[in-house]
C-alpha positions in Angstrom: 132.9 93.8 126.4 135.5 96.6 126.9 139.1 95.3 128.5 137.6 92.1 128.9 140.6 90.3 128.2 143.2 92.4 129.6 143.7 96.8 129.7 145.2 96.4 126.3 142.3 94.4 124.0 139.2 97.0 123.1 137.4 94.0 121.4 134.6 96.1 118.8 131.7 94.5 117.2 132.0 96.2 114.2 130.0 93.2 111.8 128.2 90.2 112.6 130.8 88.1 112.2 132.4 89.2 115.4 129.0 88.0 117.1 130.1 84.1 116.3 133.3 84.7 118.1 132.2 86.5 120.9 129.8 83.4 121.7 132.8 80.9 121.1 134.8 82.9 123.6 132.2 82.7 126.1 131.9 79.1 125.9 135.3 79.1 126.3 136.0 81.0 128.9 133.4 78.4 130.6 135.1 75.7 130.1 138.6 76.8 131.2 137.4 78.4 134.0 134.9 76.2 135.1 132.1 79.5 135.3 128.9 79.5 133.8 128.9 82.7 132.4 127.4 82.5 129.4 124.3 80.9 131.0 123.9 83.7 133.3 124.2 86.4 130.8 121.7 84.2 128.9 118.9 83.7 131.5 116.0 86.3 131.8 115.7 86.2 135.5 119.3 88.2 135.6 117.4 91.3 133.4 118.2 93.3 136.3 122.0 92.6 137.1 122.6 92.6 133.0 120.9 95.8 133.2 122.9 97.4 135.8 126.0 96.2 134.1 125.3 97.1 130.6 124.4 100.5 131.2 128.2 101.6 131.0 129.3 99.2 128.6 126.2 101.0 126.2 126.9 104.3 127.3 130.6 104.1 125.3 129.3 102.8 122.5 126.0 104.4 121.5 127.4 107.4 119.9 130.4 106.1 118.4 129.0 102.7 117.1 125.3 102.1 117.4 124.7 99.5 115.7 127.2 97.4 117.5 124.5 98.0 120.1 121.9 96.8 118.3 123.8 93.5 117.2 124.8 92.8 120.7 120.9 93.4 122.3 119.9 91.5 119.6 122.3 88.4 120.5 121.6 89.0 124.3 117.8 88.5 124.1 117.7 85.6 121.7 115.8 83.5 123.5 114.3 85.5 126.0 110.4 86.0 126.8 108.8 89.1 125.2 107.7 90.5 128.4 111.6 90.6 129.8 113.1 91.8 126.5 110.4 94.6 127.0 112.1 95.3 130.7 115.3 95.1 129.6 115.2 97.8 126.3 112.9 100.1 128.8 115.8 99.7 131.5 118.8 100.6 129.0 117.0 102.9 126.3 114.2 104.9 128.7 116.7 107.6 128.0 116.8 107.9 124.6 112.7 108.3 124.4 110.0 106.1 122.2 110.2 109.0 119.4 114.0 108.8 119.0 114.9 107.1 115.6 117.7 105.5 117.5 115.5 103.1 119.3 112.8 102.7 116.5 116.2 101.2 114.7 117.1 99.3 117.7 113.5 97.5 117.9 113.3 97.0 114.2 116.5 94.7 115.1 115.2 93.1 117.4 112.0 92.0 116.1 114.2 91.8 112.3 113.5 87.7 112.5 110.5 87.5 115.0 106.4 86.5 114.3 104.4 89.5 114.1 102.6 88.8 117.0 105.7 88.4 119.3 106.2 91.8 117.4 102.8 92.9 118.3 103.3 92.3 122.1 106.5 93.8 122.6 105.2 97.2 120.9 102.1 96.9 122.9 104.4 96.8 125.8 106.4 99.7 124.6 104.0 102.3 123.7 101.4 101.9 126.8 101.2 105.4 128.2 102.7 107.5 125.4 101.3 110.4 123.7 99.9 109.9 119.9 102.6 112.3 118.6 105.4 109.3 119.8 103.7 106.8 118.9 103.1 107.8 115.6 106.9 109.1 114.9 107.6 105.4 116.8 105.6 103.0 114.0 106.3 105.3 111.3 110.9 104.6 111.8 109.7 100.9 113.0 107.6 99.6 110.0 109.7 102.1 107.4 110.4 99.0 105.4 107.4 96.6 106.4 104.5 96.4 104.0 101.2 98.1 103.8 99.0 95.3 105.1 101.6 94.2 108.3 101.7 98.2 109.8 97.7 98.2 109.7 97.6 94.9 111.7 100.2 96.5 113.9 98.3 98.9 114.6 94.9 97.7 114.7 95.8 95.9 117.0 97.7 98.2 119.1 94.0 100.2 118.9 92.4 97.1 120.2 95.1 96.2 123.2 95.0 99.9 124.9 91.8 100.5 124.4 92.7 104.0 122.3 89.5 106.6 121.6 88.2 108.5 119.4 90.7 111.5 120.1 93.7 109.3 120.4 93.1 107.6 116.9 92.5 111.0 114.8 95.4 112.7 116.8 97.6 109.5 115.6 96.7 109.9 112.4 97.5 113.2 112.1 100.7 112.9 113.2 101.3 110.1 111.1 100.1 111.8 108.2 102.3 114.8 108.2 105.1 112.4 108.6 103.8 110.2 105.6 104.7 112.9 102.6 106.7 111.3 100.3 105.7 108.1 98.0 109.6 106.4 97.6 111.5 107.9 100.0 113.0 105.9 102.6 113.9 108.2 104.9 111.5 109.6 107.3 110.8 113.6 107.0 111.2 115.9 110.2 107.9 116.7 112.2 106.4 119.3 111.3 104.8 122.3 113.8 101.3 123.7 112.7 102.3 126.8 110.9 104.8 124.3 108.7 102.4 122.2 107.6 102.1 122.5 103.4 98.6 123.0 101.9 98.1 119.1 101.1 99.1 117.8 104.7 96.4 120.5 105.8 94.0 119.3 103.4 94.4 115.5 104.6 94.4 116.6 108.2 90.9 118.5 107.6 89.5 115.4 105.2 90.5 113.1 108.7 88.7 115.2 110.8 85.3 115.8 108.9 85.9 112.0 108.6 85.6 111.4 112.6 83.0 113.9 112.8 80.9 112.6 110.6 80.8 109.2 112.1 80.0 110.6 115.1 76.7 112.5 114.2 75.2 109.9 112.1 75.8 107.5 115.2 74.2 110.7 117.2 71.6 111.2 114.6 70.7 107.3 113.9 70.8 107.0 118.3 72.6 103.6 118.0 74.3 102.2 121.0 76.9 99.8 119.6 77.4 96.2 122.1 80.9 95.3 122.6 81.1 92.4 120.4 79.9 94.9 117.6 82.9 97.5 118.7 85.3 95.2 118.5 84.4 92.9 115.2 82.0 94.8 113.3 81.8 98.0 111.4 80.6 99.8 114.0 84.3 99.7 115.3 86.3 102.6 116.0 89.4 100.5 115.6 88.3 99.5 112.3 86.9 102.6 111.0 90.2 104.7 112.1 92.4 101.8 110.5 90.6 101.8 107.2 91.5 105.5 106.8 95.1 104.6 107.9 95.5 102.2 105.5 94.9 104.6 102.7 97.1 107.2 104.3 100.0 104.5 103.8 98.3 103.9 100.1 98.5 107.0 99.2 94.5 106.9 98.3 93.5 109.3 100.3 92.2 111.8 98.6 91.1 115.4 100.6 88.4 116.0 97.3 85.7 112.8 98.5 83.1 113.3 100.9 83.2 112.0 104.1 81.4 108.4 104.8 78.4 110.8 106.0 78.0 114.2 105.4 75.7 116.3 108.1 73.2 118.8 107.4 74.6 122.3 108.5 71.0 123.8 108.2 70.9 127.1 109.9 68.8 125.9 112.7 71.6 123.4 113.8 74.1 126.8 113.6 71.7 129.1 115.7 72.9 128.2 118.9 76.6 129.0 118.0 74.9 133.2 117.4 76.9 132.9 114.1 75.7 132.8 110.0 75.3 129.5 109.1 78.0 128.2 106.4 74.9 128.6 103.6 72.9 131.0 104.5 70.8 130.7 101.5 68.1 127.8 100.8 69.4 127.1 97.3 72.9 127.1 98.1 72.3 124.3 101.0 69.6 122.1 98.1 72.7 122.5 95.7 74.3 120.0 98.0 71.8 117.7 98.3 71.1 114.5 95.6 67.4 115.3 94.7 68.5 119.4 94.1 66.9 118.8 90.4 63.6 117.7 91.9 63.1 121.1 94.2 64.4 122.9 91.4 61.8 122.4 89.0 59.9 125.9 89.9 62.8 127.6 88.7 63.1 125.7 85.2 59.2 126.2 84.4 59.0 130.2 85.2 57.4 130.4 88.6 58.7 131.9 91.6 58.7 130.4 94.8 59.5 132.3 97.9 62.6 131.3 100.1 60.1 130.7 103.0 58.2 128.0 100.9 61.5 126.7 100.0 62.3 126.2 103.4 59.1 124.5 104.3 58.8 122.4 100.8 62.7 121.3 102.0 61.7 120.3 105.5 58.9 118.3 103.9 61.3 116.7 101.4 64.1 116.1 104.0 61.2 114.1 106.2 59.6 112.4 103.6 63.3 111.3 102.4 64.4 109.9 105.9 61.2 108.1 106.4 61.1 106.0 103.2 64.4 105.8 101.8 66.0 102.5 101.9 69.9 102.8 101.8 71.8 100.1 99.6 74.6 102.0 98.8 77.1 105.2 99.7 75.8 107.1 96.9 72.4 107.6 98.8 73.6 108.8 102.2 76.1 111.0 101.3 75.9 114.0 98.5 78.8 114.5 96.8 79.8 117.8 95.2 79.8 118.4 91.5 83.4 117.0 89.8 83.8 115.1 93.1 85.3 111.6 93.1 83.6 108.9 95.9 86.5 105.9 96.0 85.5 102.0 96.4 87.6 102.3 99.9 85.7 104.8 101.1 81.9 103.5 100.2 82.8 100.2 101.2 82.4 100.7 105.2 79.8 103.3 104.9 77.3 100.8 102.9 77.7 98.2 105.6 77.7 100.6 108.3 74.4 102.4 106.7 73.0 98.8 106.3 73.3 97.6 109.5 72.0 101.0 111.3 68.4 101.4 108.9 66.0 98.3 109.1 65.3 97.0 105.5 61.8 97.8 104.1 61.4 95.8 101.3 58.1 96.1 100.3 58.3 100.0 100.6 59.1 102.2 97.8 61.4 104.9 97.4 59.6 108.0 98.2 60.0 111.1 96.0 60.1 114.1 97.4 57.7 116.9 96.9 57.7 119.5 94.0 57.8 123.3 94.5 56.1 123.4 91.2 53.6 126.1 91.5 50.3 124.7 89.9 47.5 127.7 88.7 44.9 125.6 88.0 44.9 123.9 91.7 44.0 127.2 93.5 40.8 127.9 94.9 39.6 131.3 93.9 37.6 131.5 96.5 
């Protein structure tokens, strides 16, 4: 675009305008000439030679006047495929790096007018291979002015499309949650290291990753082998259980006080292998987590003493008895919840169905209570 017309016209797109003439001039130039530019500079199968000669022509202007770049990239792939577009930005742009806002603003351009799943592909195309920490600062500048409900379908289905794991989705979140602080702002805050992180970006952080962990035991503990088919559509999904909590990380909802969708038992039998103290090293201070603590506790509001061994065998008893023969309709009887504690609907909501589909139904059975530690005189034998 520089000196095209002669050593002494520096023709700048400065506003879209300019965009209409540039075109017209083309057509021109065509017609007087008898060329076909415009049609080569148009067609998708030249992605390589408008590469090579756009590289300088971008080079002089990407400092100075950006988004003259973006307008003219814009114009340029109009009507190209969404695999060459793809090429073409990773052939000009590799440079500048996924992360860089620059290009974020370059592809929210770009895509400004497309269908969200022309979108969907050519992020797909761009992200493949990147680490989480890029990816995240990449969606975060991209969908800065989308809406709650298009950035989860983004990237759900970016989850779905490479295949991402377990570590993959929590490290993505993370990143996008210490880049997700402010509720109105605009303007996307600067990464933080760890030792930056404020006490409520740590606090979400932690609530994400006892979320994850906990999924994963009560898979371990239930021994349930999801198929594919219920992977992909069903709430056994990965891709839908990380997306749910993304969803309230761009809502806001997420709150570090709930419980996670399943909370596991850190009795000190699971902790002896580590050769540490268990978190709660006392019986009573592990029953004070559990729902039916009133029910073991009843030795203690009639008088009598009971031993912390025979509270440690009367809990085993209790914790059996309740695993056998209780039938879960609901998040408020698989995970415990701390006094003061607030369970949202977004949060119960997968673990009911998840809960549901893991235990088989038992409809004629009864909700076993589990035993006293009651200490009863008149049952011993005095013999």
């Amino acid at each position: 675009m520089k000196h095209i017309f002669g050593p002494e016209i520096d023709c700048k797109l400065t506003d879209a305008s300019l965009l209409e003439e540039v075109d017209a001039a083309m057509r021109s130039m065509d017609y007087t000439y008898n060329t076909q530019f415009y049609n080569w500079i148009h067609n998708e199968n030249n992605v390589d030679y408008i590469a090579y000669y756009m590289r300088k022509i971008i080079a002089d202007y990407e400092e100075t006047n950006v988004k003259s770049v973006y307008r003219a990239i814009k114009w340029l792939v109009n009507e190209w495929s969404v695999q060459r577009t793809a090429e073409l930005l990773v052939k000009l742009f590799y440079h500048w790096g996924i992360d860089c806002p620059k290009f974020a603003g370059l592809i929210a351009q770009v895509v400004d007018e497309w269908d969200i799943k022309q979108t969907i592909e050519l992020v797909v195309t761009l992200v493949i291979g990147e680490r989480s920490s890029k990816v995240a600062q990449f969606i975060k500048q991209l969908t800065i002015s989308w809406g709650t409900l298009a950035t989860v379908q983004l990237v759900k289905c970016i989850g779905i499309r490479l295949r991402w794991n377990e570590r993959y989705f929590k490290h993505f979140l993370f990143h996008f949650a210490s880049m997700h602080r402010g509720t109105t702002s605009n303007v996307m805050p600067p990464p933080l290291s760890p030792s930056e992180y404020d006490h409520s970006t740590r606090m979400i952080i932690n609530h994400i990753r006892q979320q994850f962990q906990a999924r994963r035991i009560l898979l371990q503990q239930q021994r349930f082998v999801p198929s594919d088919a219920e992977m992909v559509d069903s709430c056994f999904s990965l891709v839908e259980f990380s997306t749910a909590i993304f969803e309230r990380i761009l809502s806001h909802s997420l709150h570090t006080l709930e419980m996670p969708l399943y909370r596991p038992e850190p009795i000190s039998a699971a902790n002896s292998y580590k050769h540490k103290s268990p978190k709660y090293p006392y019986p009573s201070h592990h029953l004070a987590r559990l729902p039916f603590y009133l029910d073991l506790d009843r030795g203690e509001q009639t008088g009598s003493y009971t031993s912390p061994e025979q509270s440690v065998r009367s809990y085993g008893q209790a914790m059996e008895g309740y695993r056998e023969s209780v039938q879960y309709e609901g998040h408020s009887h698989c995970c415990p919840t701390y006094a003061g504690a607030s369970t949202s609907s977004a949060a119960s909501s997968p673990s009911s169905s998840l809960l549901e589909k893991i235990t088989p139904s038992h409809p004629n059975r009864t909700e076993a209570r589990p035993p006293s530690l009651v200490f009863n005189e008149n049952n011993v034998n005095p013999n």
